[in-house]
N, C-alpha and C positions, 0 to 999 in steps of 0.2 A: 367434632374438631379433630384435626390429624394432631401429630407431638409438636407437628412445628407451629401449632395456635391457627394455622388458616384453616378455613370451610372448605369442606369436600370438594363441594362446586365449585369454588376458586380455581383448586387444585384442576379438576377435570374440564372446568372452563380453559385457561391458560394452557392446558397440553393440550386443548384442540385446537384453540388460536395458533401452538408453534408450531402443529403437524400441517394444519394450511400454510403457515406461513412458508415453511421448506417445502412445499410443493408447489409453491408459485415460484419458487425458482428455476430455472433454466437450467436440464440435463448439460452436460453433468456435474451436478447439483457439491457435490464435494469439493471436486477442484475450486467451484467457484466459489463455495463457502470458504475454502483456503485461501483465496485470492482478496478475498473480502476481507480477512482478516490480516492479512499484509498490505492491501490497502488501508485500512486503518489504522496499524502500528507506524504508514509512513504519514499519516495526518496524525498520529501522537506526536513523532518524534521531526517532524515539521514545527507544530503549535509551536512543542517544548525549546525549539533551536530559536524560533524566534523572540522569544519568551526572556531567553538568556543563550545564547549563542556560544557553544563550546570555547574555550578560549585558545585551544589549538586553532581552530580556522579562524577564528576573529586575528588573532595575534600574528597569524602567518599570511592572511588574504586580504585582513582587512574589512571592517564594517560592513560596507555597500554588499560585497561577493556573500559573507557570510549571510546578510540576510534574503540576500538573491537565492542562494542555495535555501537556505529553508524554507522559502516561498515558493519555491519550484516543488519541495516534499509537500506543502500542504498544497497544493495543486493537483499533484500526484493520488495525493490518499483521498481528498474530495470528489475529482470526477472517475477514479478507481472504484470508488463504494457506492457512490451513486450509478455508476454504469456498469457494473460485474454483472449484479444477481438480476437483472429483469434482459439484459443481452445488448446493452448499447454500447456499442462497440466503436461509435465516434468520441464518445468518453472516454472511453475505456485506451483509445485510439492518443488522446490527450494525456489521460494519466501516465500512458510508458513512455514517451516521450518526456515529459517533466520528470517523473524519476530516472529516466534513463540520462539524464543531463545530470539532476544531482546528483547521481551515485557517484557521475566521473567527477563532478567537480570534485567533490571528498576524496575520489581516490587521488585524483592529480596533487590534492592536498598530503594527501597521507606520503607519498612517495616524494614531494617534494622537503615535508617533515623527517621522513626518515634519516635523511644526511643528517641533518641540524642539530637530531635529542639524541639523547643515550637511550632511548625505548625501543622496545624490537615492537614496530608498530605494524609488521608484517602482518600477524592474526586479525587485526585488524583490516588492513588490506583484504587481506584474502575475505573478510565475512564482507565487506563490501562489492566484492567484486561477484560473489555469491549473488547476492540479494542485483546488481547490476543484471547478473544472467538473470535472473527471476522474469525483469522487467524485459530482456529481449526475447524471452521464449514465449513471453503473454503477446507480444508484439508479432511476434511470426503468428500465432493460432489466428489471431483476428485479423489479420491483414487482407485488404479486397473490398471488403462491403463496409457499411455506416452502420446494420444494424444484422441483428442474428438472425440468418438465412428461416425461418418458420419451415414448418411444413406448411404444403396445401391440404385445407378443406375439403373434404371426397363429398 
């Protein structure tokens, strides 16, 4: 038994199921582990918006938009994680487009916010408009084809 109470083989089982599992991914394998993982925080923070909808956008857009926008994130972070890591890139094709809509819609929110409160909601702005690039720089890499060009078989 290791300290942590599991079986050795456990242990050396499960690190060789994870060593395949990163190597069924699609060079290069980091980015898109990065990319997997921002597609998942926008299917978090999707669920959580629909769940209970910030009450800045609900209050200033209105029900129907706010839960438009948060369907548009879990859209986003659903065919984002399902189409990163194996190279489907018509998914993937979908995902930046639904983020790429929600991000504006929050920002057009946040800027139309900003006259109205006393909060300097600019930082804000700015981490959205960040995470908005994210989705158009993933959007230019795949742009052209439906799925990730292979090599040929010699």
């Amino acid at each position: 038994m290791t300290r942590a109470g599991c079986p050795p083989d456990r242990v050396v089982a499960f690190s060789r199921w994870l060593v395949r599992w990163y190597y069924r991914v699609r060079e290069p394998r980091f980015e898109r582990l990065l990319m997997f993982l921002v597609y998942l925080l926008t299917l978090v923070m999707g669920a959580s918006a629909i769940h209970m909808p910030p009450n800045s956008i609900e209050g200033s857009v209105g029900t129907t938009l706010a839960y438009t926008w948060a369907s548009l994130l879990v859209v986003c972070g659903g065919f984002g994680a399902y189409g990163v890591l194996p190279g489907l890139w018509w998914a993937e094709r979908v995902a930046v487009k639904a983020g790429g809509t929600g991000a504006a819609i929050y920002a057009a929110v946040l800027v139309h916010l900003h006259g109205d409160v006393s909060n300097n909601l600019i930082p804000t702005f700015c981490a959205v408009s960040i995470a908005a690039l994210v989705f158009v720089g993933r959007a230019y890499k795949i742009r052209g084809v439906n799925y990730e060009p292979r090599p040929e078989k010699e």
